[in-house]
N, C-alpha and C positions, 0 to 999 in steps of 0.2 A: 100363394101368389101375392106381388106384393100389391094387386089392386085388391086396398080389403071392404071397400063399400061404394056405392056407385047412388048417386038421387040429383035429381034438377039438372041433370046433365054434367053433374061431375064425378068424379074419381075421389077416391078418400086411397093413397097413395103411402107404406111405411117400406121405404128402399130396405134390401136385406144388406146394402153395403154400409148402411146409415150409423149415428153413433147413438147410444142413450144423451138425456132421459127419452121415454116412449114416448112418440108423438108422431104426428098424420100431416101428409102434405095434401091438401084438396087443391085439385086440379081440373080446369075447364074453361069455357068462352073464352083463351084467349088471357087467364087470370090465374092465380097460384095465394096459395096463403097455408102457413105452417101453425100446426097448434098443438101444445103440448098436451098429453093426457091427463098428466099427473093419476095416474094407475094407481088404485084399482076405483078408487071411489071420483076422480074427478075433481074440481070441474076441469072441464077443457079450458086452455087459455091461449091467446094468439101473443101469437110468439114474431110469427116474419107475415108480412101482405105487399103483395103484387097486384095492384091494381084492382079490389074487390073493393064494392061501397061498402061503407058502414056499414047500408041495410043490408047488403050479400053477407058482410061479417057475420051479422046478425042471425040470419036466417042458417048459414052453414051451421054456428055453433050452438043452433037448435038441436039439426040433426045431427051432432057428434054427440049430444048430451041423450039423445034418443036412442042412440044406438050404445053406449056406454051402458047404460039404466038396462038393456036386454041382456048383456056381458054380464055385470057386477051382482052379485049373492046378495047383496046389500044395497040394492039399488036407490038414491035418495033424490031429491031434488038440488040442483045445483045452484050454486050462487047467483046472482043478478050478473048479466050481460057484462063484459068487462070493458073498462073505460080505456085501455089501452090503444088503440088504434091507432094513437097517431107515433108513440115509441115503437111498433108493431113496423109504421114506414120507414121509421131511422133506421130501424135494425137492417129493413131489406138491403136498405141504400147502403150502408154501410159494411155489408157482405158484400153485395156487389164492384164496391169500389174497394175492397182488401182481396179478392178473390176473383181470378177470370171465369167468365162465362162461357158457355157455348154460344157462339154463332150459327153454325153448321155443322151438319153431321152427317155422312153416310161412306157407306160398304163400299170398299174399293174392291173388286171382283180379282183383277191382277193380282194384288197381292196378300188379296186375303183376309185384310184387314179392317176395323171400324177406324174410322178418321174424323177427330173431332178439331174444327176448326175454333180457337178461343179469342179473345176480348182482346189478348196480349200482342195477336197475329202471330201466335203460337201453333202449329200442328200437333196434337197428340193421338198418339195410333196403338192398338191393340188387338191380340187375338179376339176372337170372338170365342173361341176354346177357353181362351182362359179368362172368362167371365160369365160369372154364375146365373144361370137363366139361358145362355148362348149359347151353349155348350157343344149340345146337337144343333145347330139350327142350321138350314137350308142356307145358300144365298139367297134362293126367293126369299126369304123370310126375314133378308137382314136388311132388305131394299129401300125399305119403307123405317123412318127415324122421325120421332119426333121430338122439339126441346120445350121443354117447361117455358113459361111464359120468365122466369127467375134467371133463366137460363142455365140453373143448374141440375135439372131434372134431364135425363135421356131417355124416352121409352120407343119400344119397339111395339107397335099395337100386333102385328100377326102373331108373335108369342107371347102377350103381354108380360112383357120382363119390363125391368126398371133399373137403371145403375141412376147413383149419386156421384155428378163431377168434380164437387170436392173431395168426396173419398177417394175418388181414382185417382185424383192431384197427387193423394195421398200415400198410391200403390196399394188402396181396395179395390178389387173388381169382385168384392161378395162378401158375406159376410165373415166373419172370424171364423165361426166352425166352418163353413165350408173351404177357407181358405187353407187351415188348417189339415182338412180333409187329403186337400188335392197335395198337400206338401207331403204328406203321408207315403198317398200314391207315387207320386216323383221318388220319393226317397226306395219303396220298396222296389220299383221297378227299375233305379238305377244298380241296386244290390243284384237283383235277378238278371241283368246284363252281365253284372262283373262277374258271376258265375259262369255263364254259359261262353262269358271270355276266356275265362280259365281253365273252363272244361274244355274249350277248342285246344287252350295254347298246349294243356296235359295230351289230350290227342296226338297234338304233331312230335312230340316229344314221346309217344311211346305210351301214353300215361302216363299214371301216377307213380312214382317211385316204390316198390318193395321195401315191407320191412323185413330185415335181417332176421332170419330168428337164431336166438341165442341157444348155444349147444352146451351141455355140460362139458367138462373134463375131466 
């Protein structure tokens, strides 16, 4: 699931459409802040902040270095608190103002579709089939949309799925293997059409033509 840890009322969030290096979007009150893991030994380091105080900084990447130290074989103690925070605001600001955001989001029933309203006054619309986590879901269940405080986070709490709006910008709706997966599928099941096409078209046609058999002289 991509919510992989939950304290103080937030979410510790790793989208499966995201890209490396490995890193955690903490998400809650209203606030968002990205921080790298730097795997396997740490330390955590913050990377993007959406309106979290220093002291929230602080306190969050207590608990990622908590939760890290229970993961790692080698568990150690991490660096002192990182002085970043305020290149941590550039960064946000600066994605945000290269990249549109979500405004709104929700399930158009008519047509089927997830409708994500952007920054740009852009519409972007999508299966919810072809978006990994969404796959099976109900329309009850796609009713309900919520957007990251960053605006680029979309979760759906009744299935707790997660997409990333830059990845989709970018035509991810999931991760690699499973995109890959589904292209798999698509491609086997377009082959197993063109057959059962051609078995028809042999049908009307008699079948399949006889071979000759060859006779001595």
């Amino acid at each position: 699931m991509p919510t992989v840890l939950r304290f103080d009322g937030l979410r510790g969030v790793i989208y499966p459409n995201d890209h490396r290096p490995a890193h955690v979007h903490v998400i809650g009150r209203g606030r968002e802040a990205v921080f790298d893991l730097n795997c396997p030994d740490g330390p955590t380091e913050l990377r993007e902040n959406y309106r979290f105080s220093s002291r929230e900084i602080s306190r969050i990447e207590t608990k990622l270095t908590e939760h890290l130290e229970e993961l790692a074989r080698h568990g150690r103690k991490f660096m002192e608190l990182h002085n970043n925070f305020e290149l941590a605001n550039r960064r946000a600001k600066d994605l945000q103002a290269a990249i549109p955001w979500a405004v709104s989001a929700r399930y158009d029933r008519e047509d089927g579709r997830i409708v994500i309203h952007l920054s740009s006054n852009v519409d972007l619309s999508f299966s919810p089939h072809d978006a990994q986590g969404l796959e099976k879901a109900k329309p009850s269940q796609l009713e309900e949309i919520e957007i990251s405080p960053s605006g680029f986070g979309i979760h759906f709490p009744k299935l707790d799925a997660d997409l990333y709006l830059p990845a989709i910008l970018e035509g991810f709706l999931g991760s690699k293997t499973w995109m890959a997966s589904r292209l798999g599928q698509a491609g086997g099941k377009s082959r197993s059409e063109a057959k059962q096409a051609a078995s028809r078209a042999n049908g009307r046609l008699g079948g399949r033509p006889k071979k000759e058999s060859r006779s001595g002289h």
